[in-house]
SELUMZA-280228 format. One record per residue (C-alpha): x, y, z. Coordinates in Angstrom, 1 decimal. Each point is the difference from the previous one (the first is absolute). Last residue first. Example, Ala and Ser with C-alpha at 12.3 -4.5 7.8 and 13.67 -1.06 7.14 Angstrom:
% residues 2
       X       Y       Z
    13.7    -1.1     7.1
    -1.4    -3.4     0.7
***
This chain:
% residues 409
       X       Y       Z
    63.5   114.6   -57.9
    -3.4     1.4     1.1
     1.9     2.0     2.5
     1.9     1.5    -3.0
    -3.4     0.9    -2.1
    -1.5     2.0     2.7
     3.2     2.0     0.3
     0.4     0.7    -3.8
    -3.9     0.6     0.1
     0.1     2.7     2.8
    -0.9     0.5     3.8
     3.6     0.7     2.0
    -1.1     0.3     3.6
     0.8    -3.6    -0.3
    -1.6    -3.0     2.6
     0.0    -3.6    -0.3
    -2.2    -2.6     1.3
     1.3    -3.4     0.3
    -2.0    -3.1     0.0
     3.0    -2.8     0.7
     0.9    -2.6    -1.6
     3.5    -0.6     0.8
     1.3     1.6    -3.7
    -2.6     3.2     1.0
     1.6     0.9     3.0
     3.5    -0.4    -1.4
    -0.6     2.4    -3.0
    -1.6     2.3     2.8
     3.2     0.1     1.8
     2.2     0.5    -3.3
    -2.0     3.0    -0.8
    -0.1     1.3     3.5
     3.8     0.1    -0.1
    -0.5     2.5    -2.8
     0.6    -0.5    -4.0
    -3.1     1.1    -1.1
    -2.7     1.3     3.0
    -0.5    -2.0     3.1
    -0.6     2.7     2.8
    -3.0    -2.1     1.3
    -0.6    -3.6     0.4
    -3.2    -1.3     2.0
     0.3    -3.8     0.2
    -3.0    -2.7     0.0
     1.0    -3.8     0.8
    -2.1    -3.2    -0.9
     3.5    -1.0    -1.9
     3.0     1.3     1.6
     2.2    -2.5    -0.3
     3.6     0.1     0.1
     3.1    -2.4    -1.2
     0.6    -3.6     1.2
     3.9    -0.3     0.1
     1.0     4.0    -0.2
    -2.8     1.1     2.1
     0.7    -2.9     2.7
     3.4     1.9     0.0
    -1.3     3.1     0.8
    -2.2    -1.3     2.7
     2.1    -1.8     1.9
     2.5     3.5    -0.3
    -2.9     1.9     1.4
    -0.1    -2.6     3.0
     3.5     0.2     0.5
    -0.2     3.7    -0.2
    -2.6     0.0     2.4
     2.1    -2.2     2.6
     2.9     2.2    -0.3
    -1.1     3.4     0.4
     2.4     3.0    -0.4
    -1.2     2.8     1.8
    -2.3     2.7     0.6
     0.8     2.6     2.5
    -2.4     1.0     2.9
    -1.9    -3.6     1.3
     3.9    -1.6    -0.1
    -0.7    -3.6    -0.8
    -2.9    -0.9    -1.4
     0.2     3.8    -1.7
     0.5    -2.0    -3.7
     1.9     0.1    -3.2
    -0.1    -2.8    -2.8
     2.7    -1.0    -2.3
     1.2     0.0    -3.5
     3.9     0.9     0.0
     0.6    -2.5     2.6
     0.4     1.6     3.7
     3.9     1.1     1.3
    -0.1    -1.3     3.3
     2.3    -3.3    -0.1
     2.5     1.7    -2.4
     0.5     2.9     2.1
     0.3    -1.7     3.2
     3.2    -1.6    -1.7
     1.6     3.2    -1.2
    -0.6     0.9     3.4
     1.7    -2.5     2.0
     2.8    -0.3    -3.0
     0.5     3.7     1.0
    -0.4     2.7    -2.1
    -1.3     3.4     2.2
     2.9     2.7    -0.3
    -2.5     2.5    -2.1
     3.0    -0.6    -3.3
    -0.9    -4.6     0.8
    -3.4     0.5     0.1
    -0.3     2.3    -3.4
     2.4    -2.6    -1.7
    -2.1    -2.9     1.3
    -3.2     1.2    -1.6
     2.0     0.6    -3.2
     1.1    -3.4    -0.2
     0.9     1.0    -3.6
    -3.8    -0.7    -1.7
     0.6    -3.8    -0.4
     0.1     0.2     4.4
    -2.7     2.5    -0.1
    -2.1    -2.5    -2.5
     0.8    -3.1     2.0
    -0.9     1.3     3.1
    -3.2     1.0    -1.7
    -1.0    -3.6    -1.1
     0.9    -1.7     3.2
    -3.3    -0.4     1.2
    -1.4    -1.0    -3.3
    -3.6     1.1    -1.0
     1.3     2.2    -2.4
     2.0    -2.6    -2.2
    -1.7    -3.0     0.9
    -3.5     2.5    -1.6
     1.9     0.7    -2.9
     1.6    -3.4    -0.7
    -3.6    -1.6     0.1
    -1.7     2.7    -2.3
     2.7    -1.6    -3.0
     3.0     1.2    -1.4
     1.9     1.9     3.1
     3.7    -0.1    -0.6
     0.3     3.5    -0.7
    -3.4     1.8    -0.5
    -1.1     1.5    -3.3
     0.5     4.0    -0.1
    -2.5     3.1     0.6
     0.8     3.4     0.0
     0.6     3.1     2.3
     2.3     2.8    -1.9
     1.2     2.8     2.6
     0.8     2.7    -1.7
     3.2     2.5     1.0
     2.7    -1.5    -2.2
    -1.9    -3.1    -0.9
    -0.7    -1.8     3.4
    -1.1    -3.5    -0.8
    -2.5    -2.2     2.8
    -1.4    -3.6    -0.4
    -2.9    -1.6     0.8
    -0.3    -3.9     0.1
    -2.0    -1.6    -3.0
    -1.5    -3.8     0.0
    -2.0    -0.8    -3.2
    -3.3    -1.4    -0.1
    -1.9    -3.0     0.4
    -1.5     1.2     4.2
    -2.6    -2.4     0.7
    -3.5     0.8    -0.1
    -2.4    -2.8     0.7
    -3.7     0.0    -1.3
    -2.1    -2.5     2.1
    -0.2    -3.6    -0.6
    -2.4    -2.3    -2.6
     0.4     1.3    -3.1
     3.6     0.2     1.0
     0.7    -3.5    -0.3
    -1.1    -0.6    -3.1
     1.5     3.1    -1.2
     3.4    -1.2     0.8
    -0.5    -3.4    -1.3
    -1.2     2.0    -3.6
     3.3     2.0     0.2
     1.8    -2.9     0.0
    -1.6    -1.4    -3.0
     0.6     3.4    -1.6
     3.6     0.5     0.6
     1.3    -3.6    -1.2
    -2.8     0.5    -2.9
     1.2     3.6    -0.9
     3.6    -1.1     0.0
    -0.8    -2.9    -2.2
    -1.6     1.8    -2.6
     3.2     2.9    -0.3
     1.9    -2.8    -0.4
    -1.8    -1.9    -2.7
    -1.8    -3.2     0.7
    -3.3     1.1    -1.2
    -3.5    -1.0     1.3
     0.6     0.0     3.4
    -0.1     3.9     0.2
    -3.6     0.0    -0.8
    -1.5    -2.9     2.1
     1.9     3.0     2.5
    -1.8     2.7    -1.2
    -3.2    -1.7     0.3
     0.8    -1.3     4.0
     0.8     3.5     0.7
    -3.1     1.8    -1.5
    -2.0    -2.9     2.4
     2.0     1.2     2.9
    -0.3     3.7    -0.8
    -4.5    -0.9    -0.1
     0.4    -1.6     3.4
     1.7     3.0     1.4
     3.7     1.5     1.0
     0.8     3.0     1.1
     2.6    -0.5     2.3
     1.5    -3.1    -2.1
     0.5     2.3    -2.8
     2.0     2.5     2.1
     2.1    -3.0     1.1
     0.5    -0.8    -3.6
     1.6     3.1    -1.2
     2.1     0.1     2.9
     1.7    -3.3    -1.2
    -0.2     1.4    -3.4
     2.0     3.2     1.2
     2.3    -2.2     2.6
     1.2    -2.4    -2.8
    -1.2    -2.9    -2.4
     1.6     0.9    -3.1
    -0.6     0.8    -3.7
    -2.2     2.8     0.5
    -0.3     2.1    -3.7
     0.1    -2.9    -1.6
    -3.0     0.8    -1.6
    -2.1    -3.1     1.1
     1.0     0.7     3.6
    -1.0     3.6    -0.1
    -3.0    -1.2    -1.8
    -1.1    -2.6     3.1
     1.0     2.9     2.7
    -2.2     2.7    -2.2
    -2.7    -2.1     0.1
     0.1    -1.0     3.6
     0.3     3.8     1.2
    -3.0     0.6    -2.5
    -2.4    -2.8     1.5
     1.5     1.3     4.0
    -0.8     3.7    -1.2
    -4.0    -1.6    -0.5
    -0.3    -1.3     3.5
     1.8     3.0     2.0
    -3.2     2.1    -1.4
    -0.7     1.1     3.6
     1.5     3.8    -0.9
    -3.0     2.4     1.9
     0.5     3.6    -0.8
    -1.3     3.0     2.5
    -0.7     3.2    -1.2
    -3.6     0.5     0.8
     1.1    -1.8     3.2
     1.7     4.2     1.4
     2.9     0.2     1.6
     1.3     3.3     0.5
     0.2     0.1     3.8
     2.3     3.5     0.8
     3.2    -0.6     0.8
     1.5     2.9    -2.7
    -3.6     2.7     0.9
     1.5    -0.2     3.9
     3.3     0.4    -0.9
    -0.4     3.2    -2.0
    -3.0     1.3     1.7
     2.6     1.0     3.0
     2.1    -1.8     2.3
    -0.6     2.0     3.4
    -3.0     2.4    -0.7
    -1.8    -2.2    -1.4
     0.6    -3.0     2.9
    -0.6     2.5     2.2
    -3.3     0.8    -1.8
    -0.7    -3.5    -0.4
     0.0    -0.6     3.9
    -2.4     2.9     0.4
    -2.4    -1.3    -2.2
     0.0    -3.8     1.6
    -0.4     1.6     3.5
    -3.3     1.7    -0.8
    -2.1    -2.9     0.8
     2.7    -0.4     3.5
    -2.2     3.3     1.3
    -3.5    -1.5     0.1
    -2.9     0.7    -1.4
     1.4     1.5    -2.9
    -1.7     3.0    -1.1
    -3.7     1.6    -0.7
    -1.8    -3.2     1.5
     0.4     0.6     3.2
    -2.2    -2.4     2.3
    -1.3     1.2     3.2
    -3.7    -2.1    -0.5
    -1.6     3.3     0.0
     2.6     2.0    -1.7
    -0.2    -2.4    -2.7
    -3.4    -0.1    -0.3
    -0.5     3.9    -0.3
     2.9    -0.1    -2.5
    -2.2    -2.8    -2.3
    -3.3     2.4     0.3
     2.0     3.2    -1.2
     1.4    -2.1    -2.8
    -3.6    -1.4    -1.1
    -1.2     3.5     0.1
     2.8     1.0    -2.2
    -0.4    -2.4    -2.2
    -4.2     0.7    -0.1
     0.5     3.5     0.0
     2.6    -0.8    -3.5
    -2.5    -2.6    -1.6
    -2.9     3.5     0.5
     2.3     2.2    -1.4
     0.5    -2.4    -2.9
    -4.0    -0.4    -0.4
    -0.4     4.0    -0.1
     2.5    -0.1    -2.8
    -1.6    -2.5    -2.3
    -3.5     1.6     0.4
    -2.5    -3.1     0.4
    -2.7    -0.1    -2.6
    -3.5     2.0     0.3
    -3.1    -2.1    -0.5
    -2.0     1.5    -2.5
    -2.8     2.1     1.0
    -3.6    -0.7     1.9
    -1.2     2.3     2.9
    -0.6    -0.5     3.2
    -2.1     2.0     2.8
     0.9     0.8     4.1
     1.4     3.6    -0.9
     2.7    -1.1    -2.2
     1.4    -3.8     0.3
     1.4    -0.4    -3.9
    -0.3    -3.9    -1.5
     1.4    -1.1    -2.8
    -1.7    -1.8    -2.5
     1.4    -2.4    -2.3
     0.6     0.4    -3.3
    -1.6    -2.1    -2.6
     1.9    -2.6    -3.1
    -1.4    -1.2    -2.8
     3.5     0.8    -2.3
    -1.7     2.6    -2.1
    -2.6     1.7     2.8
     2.5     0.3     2.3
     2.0     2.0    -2.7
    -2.6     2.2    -0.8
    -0.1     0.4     4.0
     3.6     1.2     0.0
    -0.1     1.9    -3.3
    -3.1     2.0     1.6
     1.9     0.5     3.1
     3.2     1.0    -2.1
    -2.1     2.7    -1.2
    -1.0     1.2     3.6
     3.0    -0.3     1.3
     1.7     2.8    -3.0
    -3.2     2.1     0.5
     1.5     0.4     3.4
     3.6     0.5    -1.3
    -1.0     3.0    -1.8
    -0.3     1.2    -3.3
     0.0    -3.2    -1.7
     1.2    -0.3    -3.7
    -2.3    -0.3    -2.7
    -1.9    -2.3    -1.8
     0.5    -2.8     2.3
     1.5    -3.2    -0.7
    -2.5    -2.9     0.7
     1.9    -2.9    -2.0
     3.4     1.2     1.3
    -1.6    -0.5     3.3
    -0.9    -3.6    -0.3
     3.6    -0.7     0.1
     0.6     2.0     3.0
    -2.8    -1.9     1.6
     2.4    -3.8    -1.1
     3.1     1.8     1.5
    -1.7     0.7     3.6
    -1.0    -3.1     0.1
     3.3    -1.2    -0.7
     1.2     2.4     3.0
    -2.8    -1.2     2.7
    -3.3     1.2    -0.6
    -2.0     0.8     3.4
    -1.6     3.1    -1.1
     1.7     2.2     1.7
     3.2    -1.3    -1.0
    -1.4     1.5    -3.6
     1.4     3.5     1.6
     3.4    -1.4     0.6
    -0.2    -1.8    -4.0
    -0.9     4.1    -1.0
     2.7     2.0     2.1
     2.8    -2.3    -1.0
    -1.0     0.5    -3.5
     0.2     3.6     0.4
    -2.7     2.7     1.2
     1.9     2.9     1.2
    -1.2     2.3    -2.9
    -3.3    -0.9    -1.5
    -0.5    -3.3    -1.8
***
C-alpha cells in the first residue's frame, strides 16, 4: 500500500461498498490470496486494486453491490452505493438536538413557561436552607445523623420455637445434675419464659420428659416431675392466652461512693423490698419520702427550722403535699407550670399494681427500639418487649457478627 493508506483507510474505503466491519474482515481475507506483485505507487491504483478484491469477493460469498445513483447533467450512472460517513451522521444527531432545543425554548416562551430555573422562588428554598444549615453545624454532624439503614442487612430471629426445646432440655439436665436443687426465683423465671413461647409440639416434649421423671424415685427424679407437671398446666394454659411479661428479676436501688475525688455509682439489692409488690408500695406510697428525709436526719426540717420557717403548721402542710416518689405531673391546674397530679398518679399507680398481679401483654403489638446496644437501658427495654410478645425491631449502628450473634441470644 502506498504511504497514508492504513488499515483504517482500507475497511473506511470498503464502507463504500456497503460492508459492515465483519464484511470488511472476510475481503481482507481474500486479499492475502490476491497480493500484488509490487507495491502501489499511488493511492489511486491502491482503490482500484481493492475494487478488484471487492468484487472477487462478491463473487466468493454470492453476493452484488448495489448501485448508486449520481444526478449529473440529467443522466445516471451505476456504482456501489456509498455508506454513511460516521462523522457527517454525528453532526447531523447534534443539528437535530439543537434544533429540537431551539424548538422546545420557542414553546416555552410562547406558553410563558421557564424552563431554564425554578419556576417558582420556594423550589429553591430547600438549597438555601442547607447551606445555612452547612454553614452553621458543619459536614461533621450532618454526615453522624445521616440514615444508614439499609434491609440488605437486616436479620429476622422468629426461631423462639426451637430455643424453648433447648431451654427445656437444659432445665430437665440441670435438674438431673443436681446442679438446681430448689424451686426459686431463677427456675420460677425459667418457666414463665417457657410459658411465653410455648407450642403444641413443647407440650408434647413436656408430657415425654415427664413419663420420664416418673420412672425413678430418686431426688433429683422427683424434683423434675413436681416441676415438670406443673410446668405442663402452665403451658396448657398459655397455648391459649397471649405472652405476658412480668418482671422475675432482682430489685436494685442506685447508690453513690466518693473515693477521694471519684464518684463511684453502682448498683445494690433493695432493703426490705423482696418481691415487685414491695417495690411498687414502696414508691407509690404517699408517705414514702417523708419517711426517707425523716430516716435521712430530718434534714428538710433542719433547713426550715435555720430560714425561721418550722412550724407544726408547716411541717404539717409539708407532709400533705409532698407527692409519692412515682407520680404523674400535669398543667390541669396551673396552664404555665406543671404540677403534681393526683388523679393520674392514682391511675398510674392502678396500673402498676395490676402489672404486678396480672403482668403485661403486648401480643399483636409492633415496637421500634433504637439506642439498645449491650448493657444499655434499651437492652433491658427490648428484653421486655419481646417477653410480652411483642414484634420488636431493633436498631445498631454497630453492623458485625459479635453484634448479630447477641441479639440472636
Amino acid at each position: 500500500m502506498p504511504g497514508g493508506m492504513t488499515k483504517s483507510s482500507v475497511c473506511k474505503y470498503f464502507e463504500k461498498f456497503g460492508l459492515e466491519q465483519m464484511r470488511q474482515n472476510a475481503v481482507l481475507l481474500v486479499a492475502l490470496t490476491m497480493e500484488p506483485g509490487a507495491r502501489f505507487d499511488s493511492e489511486e491504483s491502491a482503490k482500484q486494486w481493492l475494487d478488484t478484491v471487492a468484487q472477487a469477493y462478491a463473487n466468493v460469498a454470492g453476493i452484488t453491490f448495489a448501485a448508486r445513483s449520481h444526478k449529473s447533467a440529467g443522466s445516471a450512472s451505476a456504482g456501489p452505493v456509498v455508506a454513511i460517513n460516521s462523522e457527517e451522521f454525528n453532526q447531523a444527531q447534534i443539528a437535530q438536538r439543537q434544533l429540537a432545543s431551539r424548538t422546545m425554548h420557542a414553546l416555552a416562551t410562547y406558553l410563558g413557561v421557564v424552563i431554564d430555573h425554578p419556576s417558582t422562588p420556594s423550589d429553591a428554598t430547600p438549597d438555601n436552607s442547607n447551606d445555612v444549615w452547612m454553614q452553621e453545624y458543619g459536614p461533621e454532624f450532618s454526615d453522624g445523623i445521616r440514615p444508614i439503614f439499609t434491609s440488605k442487612k437486616a436479620r429476622r430471629y422468629d426461631s423462639f420455637w426451637n430455643w424453648a426445646r433447648q431451654d427445656v432440655l437444659e432445665l430437665y439436665y440441670d435438674i438431673m445434675s443436681q446442679r438446681v436443687t430448689k424451686i426459686d426465683l431463677s427456675m420460677s423465671s425459667h418457666c414463665l419464659r417457657l410459658m411465653n413461647r410455648v407450642t403444641p409440639a413443647l407440650i408434647d416434649m413436656l408430657h415425654r420428659i415427664v413419663w420420664c421423671a416418673g420412672r425413678s424415685n430418686s431426688p433429683a427424679h422427683t424434683l423434675a416431675l413436681k416441676r415438670g407437671t406443673a410446668l405442663v398446666k402452665m403451658c396448657e394454659i398459655g397455648l391459649h392466652a397471649q405472652p405476658v411479661y412480668q418482671f422475675t428479676g432482682q430489685l436494685c436501688a442506685p447508690q453513690l461512693r466518693i473515693n477521694g475525688s471519684e464518684a463511684e455509682y453502682f448498683e445494690v439489692g433493695r432493703v426490705g423490698e423482696s418481691t415487685v409488690h414491695d417495690f411498687v408500695r414502696a414508691v407509690c406510697c404517699t408517705n414514702g419520702v417523708c419517711a426517707a428525709v425523716d430516716a435521712s436526719g430530718n434534714s428538710l426540717d433542719i433547713v426550715l427550722q435555720k430560714l425561721g420557717l418550722l412550724t407544726t403548721e408547716t411541717h404539717d402542710k409539708q407532709q400533705r403535699e409532698l407527692p409519692p416518689m412515682v407520680h404523674l405531673k400535669s398543667r390541669r391546674a396551673d396552664p404555665v407550670s406543671w404540677t403534681y397530679d393526683a388523679q393520674d398518679s392514682a391511675v398510674f399507680t392502678d396500673v402498676l399494681r395490676d402489672m404486678c398481679d396480672n403482668g403485661l401483654t403486648l401480643g399483636n403489638r409492633c415496637a421500634l427500639v433504637t439506642g439498645c446496644g449491650r448493657g444499655s437501658i434499651g437492652a433491658e427495654v427490648l428484653k421486655g418487649l419481646l417477653a410480652g410478645g411483642s414484634r420488636v425491631v431493633a436498631t445498631t449502628s454497630s453492623y458485625s457478627a459479635s453484634t448479630a450473634r447477641y441479639f440472636q441470644d
